[in-house]
C-alpha positions in Angstrom: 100.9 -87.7 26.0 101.5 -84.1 25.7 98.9 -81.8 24.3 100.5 -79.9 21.6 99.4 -76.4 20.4 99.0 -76.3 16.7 99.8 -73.1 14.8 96.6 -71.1 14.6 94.7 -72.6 17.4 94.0 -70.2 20.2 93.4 -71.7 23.7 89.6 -71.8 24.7 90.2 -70.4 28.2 92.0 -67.1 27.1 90.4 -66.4 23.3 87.6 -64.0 23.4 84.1 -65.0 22.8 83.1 -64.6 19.0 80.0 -65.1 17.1 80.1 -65.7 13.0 78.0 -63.4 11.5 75.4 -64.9 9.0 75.6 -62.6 5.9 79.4 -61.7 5.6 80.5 -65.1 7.4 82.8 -63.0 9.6 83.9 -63.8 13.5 82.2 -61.1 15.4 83.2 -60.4 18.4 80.1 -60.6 21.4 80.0 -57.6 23.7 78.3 -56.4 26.7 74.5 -56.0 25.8 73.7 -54.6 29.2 75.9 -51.1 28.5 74.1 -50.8 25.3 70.5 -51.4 26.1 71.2 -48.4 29.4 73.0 -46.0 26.4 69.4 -46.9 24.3 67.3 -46.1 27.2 69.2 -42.6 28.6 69.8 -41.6 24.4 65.6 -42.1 23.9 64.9 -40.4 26.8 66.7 -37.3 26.0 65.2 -37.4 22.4 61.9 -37.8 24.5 62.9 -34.4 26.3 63.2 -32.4 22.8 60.7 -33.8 20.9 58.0 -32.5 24.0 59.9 -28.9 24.3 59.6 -29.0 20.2 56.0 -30.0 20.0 55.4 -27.1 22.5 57.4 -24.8 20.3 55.4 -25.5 17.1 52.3 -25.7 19.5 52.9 -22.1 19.8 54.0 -21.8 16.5 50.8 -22.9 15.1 48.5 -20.6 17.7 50.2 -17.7 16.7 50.1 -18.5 12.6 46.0 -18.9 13.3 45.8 -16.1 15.3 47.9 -14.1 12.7 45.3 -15.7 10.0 42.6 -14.3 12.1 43.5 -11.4 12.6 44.5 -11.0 8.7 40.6 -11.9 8.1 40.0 -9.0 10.4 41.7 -6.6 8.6 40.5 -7.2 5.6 37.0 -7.3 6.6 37.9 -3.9 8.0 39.3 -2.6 4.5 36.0 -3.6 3.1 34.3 -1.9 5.4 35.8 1.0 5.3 36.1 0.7 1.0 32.1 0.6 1.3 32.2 3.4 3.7 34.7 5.6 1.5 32.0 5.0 -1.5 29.2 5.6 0.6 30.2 8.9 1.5 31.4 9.7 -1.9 27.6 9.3 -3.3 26.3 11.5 -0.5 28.7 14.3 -1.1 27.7 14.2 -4.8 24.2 13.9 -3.7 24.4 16.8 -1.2 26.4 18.7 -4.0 23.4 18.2 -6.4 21.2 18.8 -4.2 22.9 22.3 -3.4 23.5 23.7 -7.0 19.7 22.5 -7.8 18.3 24.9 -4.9 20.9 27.9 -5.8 19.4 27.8 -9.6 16.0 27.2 -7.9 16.6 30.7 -6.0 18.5 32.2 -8.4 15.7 31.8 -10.8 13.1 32.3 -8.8 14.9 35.9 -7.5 15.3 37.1 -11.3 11.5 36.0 -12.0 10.3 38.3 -8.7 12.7 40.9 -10.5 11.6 40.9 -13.8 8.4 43.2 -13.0 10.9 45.7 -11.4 12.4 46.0 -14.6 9.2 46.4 -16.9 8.1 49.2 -13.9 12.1 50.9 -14.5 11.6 50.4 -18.0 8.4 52.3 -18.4 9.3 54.9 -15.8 12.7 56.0 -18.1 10.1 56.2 -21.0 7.8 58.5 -19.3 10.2 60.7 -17.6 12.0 61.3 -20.7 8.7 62.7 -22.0 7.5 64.3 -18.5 10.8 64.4 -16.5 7.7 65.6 -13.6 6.4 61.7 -13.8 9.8 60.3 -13.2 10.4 60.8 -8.8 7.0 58.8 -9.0 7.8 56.1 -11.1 11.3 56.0 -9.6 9.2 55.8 -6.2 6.7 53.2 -6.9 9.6 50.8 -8.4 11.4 51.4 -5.2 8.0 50.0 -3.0 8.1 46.9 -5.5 12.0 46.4 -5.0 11.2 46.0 -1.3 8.2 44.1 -1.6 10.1 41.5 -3.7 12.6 41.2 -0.9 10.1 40.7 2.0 8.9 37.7 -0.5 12.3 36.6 -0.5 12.5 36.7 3.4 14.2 40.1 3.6 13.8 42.8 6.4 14.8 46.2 5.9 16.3 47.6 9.0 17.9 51.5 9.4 15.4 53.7 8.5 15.5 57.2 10.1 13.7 57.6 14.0 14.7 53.9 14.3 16.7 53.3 17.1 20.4 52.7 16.8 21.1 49.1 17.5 24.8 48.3 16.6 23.8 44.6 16.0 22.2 45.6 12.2 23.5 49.3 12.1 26.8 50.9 11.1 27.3 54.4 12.4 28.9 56.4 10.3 28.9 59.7 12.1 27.3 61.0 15.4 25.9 64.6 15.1 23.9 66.8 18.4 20.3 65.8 18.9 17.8 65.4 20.7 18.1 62.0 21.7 20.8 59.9 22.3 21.3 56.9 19.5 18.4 58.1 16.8 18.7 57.6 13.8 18.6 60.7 11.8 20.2 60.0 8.3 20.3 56.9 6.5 23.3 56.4 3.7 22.5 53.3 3.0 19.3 50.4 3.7 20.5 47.6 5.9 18.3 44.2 5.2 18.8 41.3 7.6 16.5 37.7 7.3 15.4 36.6 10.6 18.4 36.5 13.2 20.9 37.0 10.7 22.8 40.3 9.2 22.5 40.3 5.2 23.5 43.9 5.1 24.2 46.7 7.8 22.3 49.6 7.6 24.9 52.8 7.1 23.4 55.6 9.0 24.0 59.2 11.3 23.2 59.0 14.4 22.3 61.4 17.0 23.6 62.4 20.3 22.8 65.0 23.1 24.9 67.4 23.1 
């Protein structure tokens, strides 16, 4: 008896392999697992690959975001620093500043109170040489010994005075005349006054030289 092919039937020996699938109930046809477990294993390993260069990326990523948080703590340690500093300075300079205007009113006070007899000795010396005009080269005189006595209290030295010699450190020559000596001084215009090692005032004087 012949075997006859019914419409629909497909021969066992040429029809490909299927499988049913369980949820939609469709024939599914079975392929080569081999192929797709090597594709798995060569498509991991190259996510493998990136994911290490990546981790090294944010690696360094996240050393330099703590280094840049470091050195952000730095800075503004440093601003505070130097904000402290700024105000530091500030109260010294307004110290120092006090301190400065409080000893120029100290001096300033303490120069017009060393001055204050001058002025009672000029005072009386007008009076008297307006009665005795005789009396008033002595007066004059004797305030003019005070004046200089308050100065050496105030640390003053008076330098130019005639037969001195000529030293152009603390004395201005204003004219050289024939002498007897060379560099006298033999006419003084004007006192010089100097405090220690330091030039207050030059004396203004004529000084001689041998002719």
């Amino acid at each position: 008896m012949t075997d006859e092919h019914k419409p629909g039937d497909t021969d066992p020996s040429t029809a490909e392999a299927k499988t049913i699938d369980a949820d939609t109930g469709l024939d599914l046809p079975e392929t080569d697992t081999d192929n797709m477990e090597e594709d798995a294993d060569t498509m991991f390993a190259g996510l493998n690959d990136m994911d290490e260069g990546m981790l090294g990326q944010v690696q360094e990523m996240m050393a330099k975001l703590g280094r840049a948080d470091e050195l952000e703590k730095e800075n503004a340690e440093l601003k505070g620093r130097l904000a402290r500093l700024a105000a530091d300075f500030e109260s010294y300079r307004r110290r120092t500043q006090d301190d400065v205007q409080a000893a120029q009113g100290q001096g300033v006070s303490k120069a017009a109170e060393a001055l204050m007899p001058v002025y009672d000795d000029l005072d009386r010396a007008v009076t008297m040489g307006a009665a005795d005009p005789a009396k008033l080269i002595p007066g004059m005189q004797a305030v003019q010994g005070k004046v200089l006595g308050v100065f050496a209290g105030l640390g003053l030295e008076a330098t130019g005075k005639e037969g001195e010699a000529f030293d152009p450190q603390w004395h201005e020559a204003l004219q050289v005349v024939p002498g007897d000596e060379d560099d006298v001084i033999v006419q003084v215009y004007q006192l010089g006054f100097r405090m220690g090692d330091r030039l207050v005032r030059p004396a203004r004087v004529v000084v001689s030289r041998k002719g």
